[in-house]
C-alpha angles and dihedrals in degrees: 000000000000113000117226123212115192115230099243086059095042083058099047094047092053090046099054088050096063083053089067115105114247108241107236123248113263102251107231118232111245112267102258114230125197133227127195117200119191096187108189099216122072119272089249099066108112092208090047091060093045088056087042093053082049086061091047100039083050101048085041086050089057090050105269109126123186112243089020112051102349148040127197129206110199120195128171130203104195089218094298124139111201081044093058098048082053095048082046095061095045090060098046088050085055090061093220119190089239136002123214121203131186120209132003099271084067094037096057085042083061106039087056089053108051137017096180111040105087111258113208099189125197125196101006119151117222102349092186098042079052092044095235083126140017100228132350090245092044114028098175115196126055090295131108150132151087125349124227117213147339108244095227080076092082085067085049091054095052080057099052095049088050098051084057101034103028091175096060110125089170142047125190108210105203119195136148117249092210094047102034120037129133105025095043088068089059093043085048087045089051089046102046077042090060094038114078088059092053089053085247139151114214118208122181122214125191114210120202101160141359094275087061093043087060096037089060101040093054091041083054084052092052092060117067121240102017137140144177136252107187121207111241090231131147094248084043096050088041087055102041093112100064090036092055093052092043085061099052090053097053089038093230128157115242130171118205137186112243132053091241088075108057085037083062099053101281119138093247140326124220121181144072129338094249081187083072106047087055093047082052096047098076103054083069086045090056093039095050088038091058087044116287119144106229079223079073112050118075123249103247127213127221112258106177110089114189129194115200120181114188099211092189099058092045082059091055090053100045100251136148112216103213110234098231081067095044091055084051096055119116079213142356122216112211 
């Protein structure tokens, strides 16, 4: 039988429908990405962590905020080889969205590990001569980041030490072989190419442990005139603590790579801001996580060169700092 609705009623009924309130849309969590970070120093390194809360202020500052959008796994190698293969692993079993990884030594444990998963590097010296990319403007592969140094620096360095110890004849060039090969070979190359103008003998000294790292430095005090060039690699970063004190024991002159060096009590540092590397690197996060293939992001390198003299340290060791280089530091410690 047809049912019949009169027309008043049909009105009010609809009327009292739009009335109704309209249920909300669910609002959708954000979708949660994943980072892995192989950092190559202990976790106890307080400039480490201050490099490591770059990475995270400048992911948060492009809008990726850990517990809401992001999470971080954070892993450190403490220079270590064997460590740093392990730790690689771990990340690669977590199937993060990017890995980042700091120095060659964690690089290569990656790499190893995974040819898929996108690899954002930092400090990392002569990615194609390693074969981490195919060219620095097309990296191809999952592979790409920030360059360390030019290897012409080592022959800056030797200045360098003979502007401040003019009476240096022989230079010890310390490096791991774990942590800095190849690349160690080409800085020692750009260095024994420098020295015969500079009237100076190059040694080179491979360091595997502490009790190397001490055997070559006091092998370097019982010969006159010497001083120390030490690798930036990531053993000898690890261990900066104890080579800096062991210079300062033998009172022997030593230029480094990095500022934190000479912060810490080291003679002077010349090479790279690796602060700026880490405030670069998450703009190529960002960019991989909303869809960019590392194949297609150019390999950068730094631009940023910094010169730190620790005054007080050349006093110790009886040094007089020139003026002329004075007046060339990035930054004098008194």
């Amino acid at each position: 039988m047809p049912v019949t609705i009169r027309r008043r009623e049909f009105i009010i009924a609809l009327g009292s429908t739009a009335a109704w309130p309209l249920a909300a849309p669910a609002q959708q969590p954000e979708r949660m990405r994943r980072v892995g970070v192989l950092m190559s120093p202990r976790e106890d390194d307080l400039e480490a962590q201050a490099r490591a809360n770059m990475l995270r202020n400048g992911l948060g500052e492009l809008g990726w905020t850990e517990g809401r959008n992001i999470h971080i796994d954070y892993r450190w190698a403490g220079g270590d080889a064997v460590r740093a293969r392990g730790y690689a692993a771990e990340l690669v079993r977590l199937t993060p969205d990017v890995i980042i990884a700091n120095s060659t030594l964690c690089l290569k444990a990656v790499r190893d590990e995974t040819s898929t998963i996108p690899t954002v590097f930092l400090v990392v010296g002569d990615p194609v001569g390693q074969g981490f990319v195919s060219s620095l403007a097309h990296p191809g592969g999952n592979i790409t980041g920030f360059t360390a140094f030019e290897f012409e620096i080592g022959g800056k360095w030797l200045e360098l030490m003979k502007e401040i110890a003019p009476n240096i004849g022989r230079i010890i060039f310390m490096f791991n072989p774990e942590a800095g090969l190849p690349y160690a070979e080409k800085f020692a190359q750009s260095i024994a190419a420098a020295a015969p103008a500079r009237g100076v003998e190059l040694v080179v000294s491979p360091i595997r442990d502490a009790a190397e790292i001490e055997r070559a430095i006091m092998g370097a005090a019982n010969e006159i005139n010497s001083g120390i060039i030490v690798n930036p690699d990531a053993f000898t970063v690890a261990k900066r603590g104890l080579i800096i004190s062991l210079m300062a024991r033998y009172r022997l002159p030593a230029i480094y790579a990095y500022k934190y060096y000479a912060v810490d009590g080291g003679l002077l540092s010349y090479g790279h801001s690796s602060d700026e590397l880490f405030q670069r690197a998450p703009v190529y996060v960002d960019r991989i996580l909303k869809g960019a293939k590392p194949a297609d992001l150019p390999v950068q390198n730094p631009t940023k060169f910094e010169l730190i003299i620790n005054q007080k340290t050349a006093k110790t060791l009886g040094l007089t700092i020139p003026d002329k280089l004075l007046a060339r530091a990035d930054e004098v410690i008194e």
